[in-house]
N, C-alpha and C positions, 0 to 999 in steps of 0.2 A: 644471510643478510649482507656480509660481508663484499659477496658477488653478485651483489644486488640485485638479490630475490626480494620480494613484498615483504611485508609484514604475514600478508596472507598466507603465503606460500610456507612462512618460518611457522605460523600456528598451527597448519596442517599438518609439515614436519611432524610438530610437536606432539600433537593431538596423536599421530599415527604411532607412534612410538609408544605414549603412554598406551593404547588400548594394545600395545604390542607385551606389555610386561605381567606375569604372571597373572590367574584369576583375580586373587584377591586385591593385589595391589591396582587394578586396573580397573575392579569394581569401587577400589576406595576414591583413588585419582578423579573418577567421573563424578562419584557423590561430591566430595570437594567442590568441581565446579559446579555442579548444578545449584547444591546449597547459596555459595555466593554470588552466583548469576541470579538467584529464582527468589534471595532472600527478600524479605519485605523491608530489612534495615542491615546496617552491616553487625557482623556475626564476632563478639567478640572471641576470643580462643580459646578459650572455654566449654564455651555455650557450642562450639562448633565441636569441637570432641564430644559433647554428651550427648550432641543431636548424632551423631555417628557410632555411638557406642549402645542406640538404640535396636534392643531386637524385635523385629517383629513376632505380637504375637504372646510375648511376653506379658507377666507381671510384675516383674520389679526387674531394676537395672541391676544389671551385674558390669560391677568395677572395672573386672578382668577385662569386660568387652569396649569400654574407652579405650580410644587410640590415644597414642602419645602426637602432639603436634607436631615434631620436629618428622617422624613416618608419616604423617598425611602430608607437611609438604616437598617431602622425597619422592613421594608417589604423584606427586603434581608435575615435575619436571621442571620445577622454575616456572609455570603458568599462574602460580599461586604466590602470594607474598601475605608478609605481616607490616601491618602501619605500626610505628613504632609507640606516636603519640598516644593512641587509641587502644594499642593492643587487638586491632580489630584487621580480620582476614579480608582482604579484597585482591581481585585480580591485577596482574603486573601493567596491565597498561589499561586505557580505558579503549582502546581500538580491539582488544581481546573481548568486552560483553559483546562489540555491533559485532562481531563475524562468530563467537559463536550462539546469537540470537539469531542470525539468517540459517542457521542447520534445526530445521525442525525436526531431523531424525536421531539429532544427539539423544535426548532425553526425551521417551516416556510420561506423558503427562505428572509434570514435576511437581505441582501445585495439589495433586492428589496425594502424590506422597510424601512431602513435606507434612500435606495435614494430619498422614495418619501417623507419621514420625511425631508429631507436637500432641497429638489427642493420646497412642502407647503413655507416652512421658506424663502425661496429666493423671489417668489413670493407674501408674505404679502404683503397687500400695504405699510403697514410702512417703508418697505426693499426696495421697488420699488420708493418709493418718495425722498430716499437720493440718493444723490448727488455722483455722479459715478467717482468726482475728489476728493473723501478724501481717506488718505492715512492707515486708520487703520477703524475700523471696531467699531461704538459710543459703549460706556458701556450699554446701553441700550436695547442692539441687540445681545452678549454675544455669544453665537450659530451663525452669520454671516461668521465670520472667516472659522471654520469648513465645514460649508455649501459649501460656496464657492469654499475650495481647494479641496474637497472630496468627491462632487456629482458626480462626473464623474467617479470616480475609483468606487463607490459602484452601478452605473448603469450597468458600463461596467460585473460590475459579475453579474446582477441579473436585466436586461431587462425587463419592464414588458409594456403592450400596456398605465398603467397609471403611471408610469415611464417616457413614450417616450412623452404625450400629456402634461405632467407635464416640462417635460426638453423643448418640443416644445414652448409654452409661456414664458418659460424664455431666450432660445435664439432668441426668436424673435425681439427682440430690446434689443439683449447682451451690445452693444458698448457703450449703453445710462446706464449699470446697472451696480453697484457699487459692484457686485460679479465679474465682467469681472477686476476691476480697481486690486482686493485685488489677484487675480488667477493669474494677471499679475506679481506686484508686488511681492509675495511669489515665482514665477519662479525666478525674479532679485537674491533672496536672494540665491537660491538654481544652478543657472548657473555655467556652467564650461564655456562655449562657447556658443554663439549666438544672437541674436539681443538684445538689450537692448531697455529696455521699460523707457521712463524717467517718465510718468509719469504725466509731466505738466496738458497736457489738457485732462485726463483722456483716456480711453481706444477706441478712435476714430479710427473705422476702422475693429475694431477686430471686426466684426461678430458674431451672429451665427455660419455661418457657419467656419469661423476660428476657433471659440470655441468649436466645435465638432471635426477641426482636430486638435488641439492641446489635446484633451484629449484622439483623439482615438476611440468614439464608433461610428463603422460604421452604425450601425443598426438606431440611430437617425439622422446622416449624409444622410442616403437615404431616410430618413422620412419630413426630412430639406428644402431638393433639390427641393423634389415634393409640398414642402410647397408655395414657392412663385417663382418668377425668380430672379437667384443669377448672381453676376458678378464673375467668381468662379477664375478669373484674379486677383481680386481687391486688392491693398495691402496695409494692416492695416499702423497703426501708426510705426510701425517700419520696414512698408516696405520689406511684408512678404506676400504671399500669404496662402492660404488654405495648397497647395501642401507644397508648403517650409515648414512650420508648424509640417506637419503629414511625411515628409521624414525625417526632423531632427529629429523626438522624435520617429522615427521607429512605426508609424504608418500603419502598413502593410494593414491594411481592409479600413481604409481610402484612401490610397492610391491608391489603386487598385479601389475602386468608385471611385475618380476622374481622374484617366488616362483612366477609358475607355468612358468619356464624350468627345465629338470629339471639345468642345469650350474650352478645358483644355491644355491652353499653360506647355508642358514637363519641361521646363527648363527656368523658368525665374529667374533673377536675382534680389536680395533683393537690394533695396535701400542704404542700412547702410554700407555692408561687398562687395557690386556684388557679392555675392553669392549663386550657383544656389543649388536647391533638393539635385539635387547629392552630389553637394561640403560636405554641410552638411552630408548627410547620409553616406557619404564616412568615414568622421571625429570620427562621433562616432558609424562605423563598425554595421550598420543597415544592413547588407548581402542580406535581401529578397528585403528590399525598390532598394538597388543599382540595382537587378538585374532587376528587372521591371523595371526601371528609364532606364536603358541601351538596354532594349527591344524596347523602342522608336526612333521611326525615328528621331527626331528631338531635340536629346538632343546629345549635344558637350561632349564626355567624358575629352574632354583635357579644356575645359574652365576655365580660372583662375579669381580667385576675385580678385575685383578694391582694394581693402586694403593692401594684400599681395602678390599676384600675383602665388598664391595657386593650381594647379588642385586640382581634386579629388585625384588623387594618392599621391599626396605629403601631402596632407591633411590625407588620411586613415593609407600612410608609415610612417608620425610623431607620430600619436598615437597607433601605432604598433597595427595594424588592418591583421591579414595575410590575413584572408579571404575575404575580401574587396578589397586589391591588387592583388590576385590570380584571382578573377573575373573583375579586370580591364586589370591587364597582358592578360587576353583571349581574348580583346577585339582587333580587327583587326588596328583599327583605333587609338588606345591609342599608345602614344607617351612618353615610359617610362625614359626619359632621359631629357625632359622640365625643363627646371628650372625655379626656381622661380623669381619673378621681386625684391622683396627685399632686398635677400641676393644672389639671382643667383647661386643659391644652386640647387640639384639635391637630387631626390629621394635617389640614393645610399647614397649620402655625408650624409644627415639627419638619415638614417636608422646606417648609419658605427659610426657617432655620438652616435649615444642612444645604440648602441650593438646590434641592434637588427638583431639576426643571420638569423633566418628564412626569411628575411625580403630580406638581402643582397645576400640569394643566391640567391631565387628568379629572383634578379634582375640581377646578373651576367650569368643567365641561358640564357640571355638576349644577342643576337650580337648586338642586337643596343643599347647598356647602354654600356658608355664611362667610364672605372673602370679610367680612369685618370684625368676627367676634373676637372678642381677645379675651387673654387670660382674667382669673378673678383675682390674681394675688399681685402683679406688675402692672394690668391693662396693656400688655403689649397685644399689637394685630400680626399679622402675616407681613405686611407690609411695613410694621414698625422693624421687625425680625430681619426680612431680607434687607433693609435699608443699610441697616447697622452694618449686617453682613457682607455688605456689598456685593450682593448675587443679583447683577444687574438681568439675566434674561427672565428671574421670577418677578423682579420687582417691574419688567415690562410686562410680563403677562398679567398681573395683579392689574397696574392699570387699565388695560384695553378690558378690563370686564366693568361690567357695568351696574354702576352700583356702590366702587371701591372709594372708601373716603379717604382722602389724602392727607388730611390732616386728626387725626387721628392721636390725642394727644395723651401719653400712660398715665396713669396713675400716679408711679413713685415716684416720680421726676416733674410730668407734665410736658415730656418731652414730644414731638412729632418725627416722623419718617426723614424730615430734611434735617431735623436739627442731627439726629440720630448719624447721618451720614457725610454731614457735615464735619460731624467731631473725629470723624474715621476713617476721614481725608477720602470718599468714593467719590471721585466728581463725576464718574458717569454717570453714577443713581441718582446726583444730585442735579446733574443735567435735565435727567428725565422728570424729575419732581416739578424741577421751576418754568421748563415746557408745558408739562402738564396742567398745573396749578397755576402760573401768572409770576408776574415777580413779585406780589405782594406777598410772598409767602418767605422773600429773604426776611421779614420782619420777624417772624419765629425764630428764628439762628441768634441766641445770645450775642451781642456785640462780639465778646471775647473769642467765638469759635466763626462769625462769621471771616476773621482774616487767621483763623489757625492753617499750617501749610495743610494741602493736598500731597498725595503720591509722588505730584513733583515738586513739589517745593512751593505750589502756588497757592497764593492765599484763596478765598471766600470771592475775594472782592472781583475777580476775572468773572464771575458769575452775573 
């Protein structure tokens, strides 16, 4: 570098020398990088010794066969370092992953065997005789954690028939194995939305074959099926099925093996939330899962969960899903005007809420979506909602249909859309209001909010 060669030129160098040093050392150096090029997270030091001190083939680790870290990064050449803060292994620069990700002849489908390095480790008996109710993963086991959360993401890219016979004895009595307890658990951490795993009496219930549709590879899922006879009904500890599982987390290849089993109830409902496939994949805008799920005879597109009193549509229009709604709206039988049992709120009210534009016109394209009903507990409308909010292009679109009452006055206050926006300083909304409606409608705006400032400073009375 010195005589200024590239970087490139110096990685080559380097690369050429390491595969130039003894077998072993040369087989270890290349494992090194692969591991933390190929890792799915970085790889504490540890956890990198025991993935390396794994033999193939094997059933229990032996000690002797961890490497010490200061030899693996001897055997690196200075291509490898240690972050100090983290204790965690990463390569010395970040221009070393792009050049060597453009050598697709370094490594051998790496992702194949990473997984069957994490699924060996799963299987040791040392791994198989702990206790499937502890909550952290012993110090002694170091590489458990990783194994656990990550065999599945490195199968799902790199499938191999000793891959699938390797994953198949570990899901075969998943619900009893202390990887099922910790995959749980790191979901809990990582949820926005959906069943909660307490945890108590460890991971009863969850399957195999759940543990295939919550990770997603269909390919062991059909390997699974024909392994023994499954209750593909059956629902875990949190009161989930297979389907629920692999619709919530947009399991598309999962999904589709299981709906075309003719013992595969479409639409059951979860224990915890009454929430069915759909509900879920609606929620978090799975588009392919919803439209199979809806190609069934026998799933209720308007069915609400016992928790909140939720369809799918009001579920996919909260989280501003268009595509999810567009393909519920086409649906003959969807009912886009149901409100919810909680708040007895409507799709529009929710979407005019959040702003979300695309969302409300949709819904007003709609002669059976009522732009006036409001809730039973505040009497707030769509219109009372976006005012406040000052989401001027729904509060435009709300007008131009026909029908929309403009004054509109709630319940707990007796407030209207202008008073509403008035107090909330939007003079655009409130522009559009008194276009709309006339000027006799500044008579609504309490004296006291008709000169409270606006955004800039400016009173009511510029109106």
């Amino acid at each position: 570098m010195k005589r200024g060669n590239g970087l490139s030129d110096a990685y080559t160098a380097t690369l050429r020398r390491l595969k130039a040093q003894t077998r072993n050392k040369s087989i270890l150096g290349l494992k090194v990088l692969m591991w933390v090029l190929y890792s799915e997270r970085p790889l504490r030091t540890e956890e990198l010794c025991h993935a390396l001190g794994v033999e193939m083939g094997s059933a229990d680790l032996d000690p002797e066969n961890v490497p010490a870290l200061r030899t693996l990064l001897a055997f690196c050449l200075g291509l490898v370092t240690v972050e100090a803060s983290s204790s965690t292994v990463r390569l010395v620069h970040f221009t070393l992953r792009e050049y060597l990700s453009t050598d697709l002849t370094l490594f051998h489908s790496p992702h194949s065997e990473i997984a069957e390095v994490c699924l060996t480790y799963l299987n040791f008996r040392q791994v198989c005789d702990l206790s499937p109710n502890l909550y952290s993963a012993p110090s002694t086991m170091p590489f458990l954690e990783y194994a656990s959360y990550y065999w599945g993401e490195h199968a799902r890219n790199g499938i191999t028939e000793k891959v699938k016979l390797l994953a198949l004895r570990l899901l075969d009595k998943f619900d009893e194995h202390i990887s099922a307890q910790l995959l749980l658990l790191r979901y809990n951490q990582d949820r926005i939305s959906g069943p909660y795993f307490h945890g108590l009496g460890g991971p009863r219930g969850f399957t195999g074959l759940h543990g295939v549709a919550f990770l997603g590879i269909a390919k062991i899922g059909a390997a699974i099926l024909e392994m023994k006879e499954w209750d593909v009904n059956a629902a875990d500890c949190m009161g989930s099925t297979a389907l629920t599982w692999a619709a919530g987390r947009g399991q598309e290849g999962v999904v589709k093996m299981l709906l075309e089993r003719e013992d595969v109830n479409p639409d059951p409902a979860d224990t915890q939330d009454g929430r069915t496939p759909l509900s879920w994949a609606a929620e978090r805008g799975h588009e392919g899962v919803v439209r199979m799920l809806l190609e069934q005879d026998d799933v209720n597109p308007n069915a609400a969960d016992t928790f909140h009193g939720q369809t799918p549509l009001l579920w996919a229009g909260g989280s501003g899903h268009e595509g999810v709604v567009k393909i519920l709206l086409e649906q003959e039988d969807v009912n886009p005007d149901q409100a919810d049992t909680e708040y007895g709120r409507t799709a529009l009210s929710w979407a005019a809420e959040s702003g979300h534009d695309g969302l409300v016109n949709m819904l007003l394209e709609r002669e059976d979506v009522n732009p006036n009903a409001a809730d039973p507990e505040y009497g707030r409308t769509a219109l009372s909602l976006a005012s406040e909010n000052g989401h001027e292009r729904v509060v435009q679109m709300l007008l131009e249909r026909e029908g929309v009452d403009l004054e509109p006055a709630d319940t707990e206050y007796g407030r209207t859309p202008l008073s509403w926006a008035a107090e909330r300083g939007h003079g655009g909304v409130v522009k559009m209001l008194l276009e709309r409606g006339g000027a006799n409608l500044i008579q609504q705006i309490p004296p006291a909010e008709r000169h409270s400032p606006g955004p800039l400073g400016v009173g009511m009375g510029r109106w």
